[in-house]
N, C-alpha and C positions, 0 to 999 in steps of 0.2 A: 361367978367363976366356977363354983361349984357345980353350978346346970349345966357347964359347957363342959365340964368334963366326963360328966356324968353321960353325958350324950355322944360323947367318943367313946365312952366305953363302949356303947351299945351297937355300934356301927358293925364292925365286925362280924356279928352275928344277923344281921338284916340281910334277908334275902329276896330278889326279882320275885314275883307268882310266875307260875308253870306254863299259864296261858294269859292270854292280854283280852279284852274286850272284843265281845262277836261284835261284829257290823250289823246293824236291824236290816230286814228285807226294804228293798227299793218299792215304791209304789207302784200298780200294776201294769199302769202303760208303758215303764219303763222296760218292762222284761218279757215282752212280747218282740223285740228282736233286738236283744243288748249288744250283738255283734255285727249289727249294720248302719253303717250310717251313712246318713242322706249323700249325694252326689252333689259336689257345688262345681254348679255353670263357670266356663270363663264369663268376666265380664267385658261384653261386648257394645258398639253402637246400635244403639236401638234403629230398627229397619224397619219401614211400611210391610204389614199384615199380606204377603202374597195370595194372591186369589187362586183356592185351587184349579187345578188344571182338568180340561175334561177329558174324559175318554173317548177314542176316535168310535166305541158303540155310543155314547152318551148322548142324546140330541141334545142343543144347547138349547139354553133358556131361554123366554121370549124376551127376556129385558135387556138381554147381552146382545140381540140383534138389535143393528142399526134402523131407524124408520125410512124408508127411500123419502125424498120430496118429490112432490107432486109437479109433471111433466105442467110447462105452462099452456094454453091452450092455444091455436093457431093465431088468432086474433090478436091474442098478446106478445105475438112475435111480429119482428119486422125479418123483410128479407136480407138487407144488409147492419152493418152494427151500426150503433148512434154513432150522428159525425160529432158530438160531443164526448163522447168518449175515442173515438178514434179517429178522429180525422173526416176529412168528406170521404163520398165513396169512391173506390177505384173508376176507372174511364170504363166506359165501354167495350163490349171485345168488338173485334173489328165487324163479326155478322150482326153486331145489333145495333150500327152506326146507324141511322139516318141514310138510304141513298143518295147522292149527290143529283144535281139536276142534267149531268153527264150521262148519267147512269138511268134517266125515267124519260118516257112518252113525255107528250105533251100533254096526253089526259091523267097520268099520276101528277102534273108540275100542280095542278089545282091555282092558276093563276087567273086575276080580276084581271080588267080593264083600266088602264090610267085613266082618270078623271080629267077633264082641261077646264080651267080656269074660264070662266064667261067673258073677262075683263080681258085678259091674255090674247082670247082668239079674237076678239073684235079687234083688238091693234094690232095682230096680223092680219085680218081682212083688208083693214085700210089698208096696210103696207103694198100687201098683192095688186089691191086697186088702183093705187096711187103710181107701181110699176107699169100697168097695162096689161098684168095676170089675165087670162079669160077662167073662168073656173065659175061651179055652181058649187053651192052646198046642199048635201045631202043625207036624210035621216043618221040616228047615231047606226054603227054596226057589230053586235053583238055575233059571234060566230062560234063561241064559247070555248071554254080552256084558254082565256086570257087572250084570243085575236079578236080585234076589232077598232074604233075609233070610236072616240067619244061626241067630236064634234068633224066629219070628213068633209072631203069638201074633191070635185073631181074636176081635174085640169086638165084643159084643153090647149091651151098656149100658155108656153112657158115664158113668154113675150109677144108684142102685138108682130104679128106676122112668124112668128116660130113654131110651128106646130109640135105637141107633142102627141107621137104615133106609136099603139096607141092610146088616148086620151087615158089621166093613173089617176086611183083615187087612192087619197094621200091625207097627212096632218097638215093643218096649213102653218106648221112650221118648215116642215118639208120642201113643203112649192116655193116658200118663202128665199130658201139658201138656193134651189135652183133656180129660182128668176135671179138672184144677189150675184150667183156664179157665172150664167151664160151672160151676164150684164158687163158683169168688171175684169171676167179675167176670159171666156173661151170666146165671145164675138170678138174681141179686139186682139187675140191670139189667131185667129181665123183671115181677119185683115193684114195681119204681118207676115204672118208663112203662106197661105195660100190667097194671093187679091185675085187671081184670076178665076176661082170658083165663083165669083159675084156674092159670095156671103151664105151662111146657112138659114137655109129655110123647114128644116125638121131637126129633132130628137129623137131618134128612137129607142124608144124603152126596151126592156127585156124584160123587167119584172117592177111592179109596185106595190100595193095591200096584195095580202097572199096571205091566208094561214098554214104556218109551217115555222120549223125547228127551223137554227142555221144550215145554210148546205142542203135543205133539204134531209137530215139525216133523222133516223128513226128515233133515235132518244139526242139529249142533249139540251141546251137553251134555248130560251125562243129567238126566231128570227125577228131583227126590227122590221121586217116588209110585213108582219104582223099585226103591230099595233102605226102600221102608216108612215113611219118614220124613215124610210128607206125607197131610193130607185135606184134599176141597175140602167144603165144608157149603154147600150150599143154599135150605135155610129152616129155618125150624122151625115145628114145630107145637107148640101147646096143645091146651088141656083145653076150650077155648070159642074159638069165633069161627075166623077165617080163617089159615090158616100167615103165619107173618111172612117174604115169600121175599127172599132177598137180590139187589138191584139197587142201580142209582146213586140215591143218597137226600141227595145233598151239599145240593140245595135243597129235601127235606122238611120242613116245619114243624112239622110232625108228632110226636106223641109215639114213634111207631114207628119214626121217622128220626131222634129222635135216641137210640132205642134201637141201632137199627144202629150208627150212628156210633161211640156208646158202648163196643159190643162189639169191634168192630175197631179202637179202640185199643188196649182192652185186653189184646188179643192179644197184642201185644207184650212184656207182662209176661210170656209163657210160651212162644212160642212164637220162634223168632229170623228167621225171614220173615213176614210178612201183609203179601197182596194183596188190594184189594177192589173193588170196581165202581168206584170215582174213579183207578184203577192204571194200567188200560190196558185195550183191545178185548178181549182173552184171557179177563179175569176180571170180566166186563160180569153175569154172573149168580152168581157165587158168591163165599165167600171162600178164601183159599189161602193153610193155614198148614204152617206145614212145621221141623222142628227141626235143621236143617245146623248144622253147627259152623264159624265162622270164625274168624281171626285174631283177637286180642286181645275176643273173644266180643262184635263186630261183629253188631248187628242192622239187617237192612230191613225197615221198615216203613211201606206205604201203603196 
């Protein structure tokens, strides 16, 4: 108790010092710019590294140009794209069609010869013979660009006592419909409209083998008088009175118009074309039969 007071005495006279403790100097990197401090960045999302930009003097570097690819060589080109990848090709334009056989000669058509059957023409030979046909056979006939006959044969009566003038070389499927025709349907047509001509004793042809387009025209299809398959008949004559000549007789009143009429339908029964003076301009004087083979055994007949 005595310390403690003894030590209050003492207070009162105890005084602060003058000055307080110097601060030691800073180390020397510090005071080399004590009144600057660093600059802090906002913090941002971190962004890809931008590649400087060039100067429009600057030629640019070879790595930054692109390499071209190498053109492919003609070879390994086609003219049109794959129809695997695209489809087939487009059609044709109309000038690089194919001409039609309308449209070409008979020496651009580049057409063979029909071939005939060996077995074929001997059972038309007997047929012709077994009618009383006169006809010979004669070598094949090549005349090229597709006229000609393979196995011909040249008729002289189209029936025993009918001549035909004059004499046609023909297919002997041919002679074959017209012996079939003047047989069953134009002598007994002959006997009912006209009995007092005593019966026909000619044919006369107008045309039979011939190389030539139809009509005669300078381009277009071949004619059948070509490959033998065709005669054009003209009139006919009897045994009395005036040839009966074939013309337009659609308004004949006549017995001998509708003898005409008569036999040019009948043609059709044998023949797989007849044209007749009511057909058209071309066949204004005769008839035109002709034995082509069609589709689904397809006859024209007018």
């Amino acid at each position: 108790m005595a310390v403690l007071l003894a030590a209050l005495a003492l207070l009162p006279g105890a005084r602060l010092p003058r000055t307080g403790p110097l601060p030691e100097p800073k180390p020397e990197t510090a005071t080399e710019s004590p009144s600057v401090q660093p600059e802090k960045k906002p913090e941002t999302e971190a962004v890809p590294e931008a590649k400087p930009e060039l100067k429009p003097d600057t030629p640019p570097q070879a790595s930054d140009i692109p390499t071209p690819e190498p053109k492919p060589k003609p070879s390994e080109t086609s003219a049109t794209p794959s129809a695997e990848k695209f489809g087939p090709p487009p059609p044709p334009l109309e000038d690089q069609k194919p001409p039609s056989p309308a449209e070409q000669t008979l020496e651009e058509q580049h057409l063979t010869i029909e071939p005939e059957s060996d077995a074929d023409h001997a059972e038309c030979v007997k047929e012709l013979q077994s009618l009383g046909v006169v006809f010979r056979e004669t070598p094949r006939i090549d005349d090229g660009n597709g006229c000609g006959i393979d196995k011909p044969i040249i008729v002289s009566q189209a029936l025993p006592g009918i001549t035909l003038k004059p004499e046609a070389t023909l297919r002997c499927p041919t002679a074959l419909a017209l012996a079939q025709w003047m047989k069953g349907s134009v002598i007994p047509a002959a006997s009912v409209a006209l009995p007092a001509n005593g019966g026909i004793t000619t044919i006369n042809q107008a045309s039979a083998y011939i190389c030539r387009l139809r009509n005669s025209a300078e381009t277009g299809k071949i004619s059948e008088h070509a490959r033998g398959n065709a005669i054009d008949i003209g009139s006919f004559s009897f045994n009395k009175g005036e040839p009966v000549e074939v013309r337009s007789r659609r308004e004949d009143s006549t017995l001998t118009g509708a003898f005409q009429r008569t036999v040019s339908a009948a043609g059709c029964l044998y023949f797989t074309t007849v044209l007749d003076p009511e057909s058209d301009a071309a066949h204004e004087t005769h008839f035109h039969l002709d034995v082509i083979e069609r589709k689904g055994g397809y006859r024209y007949c007018h």
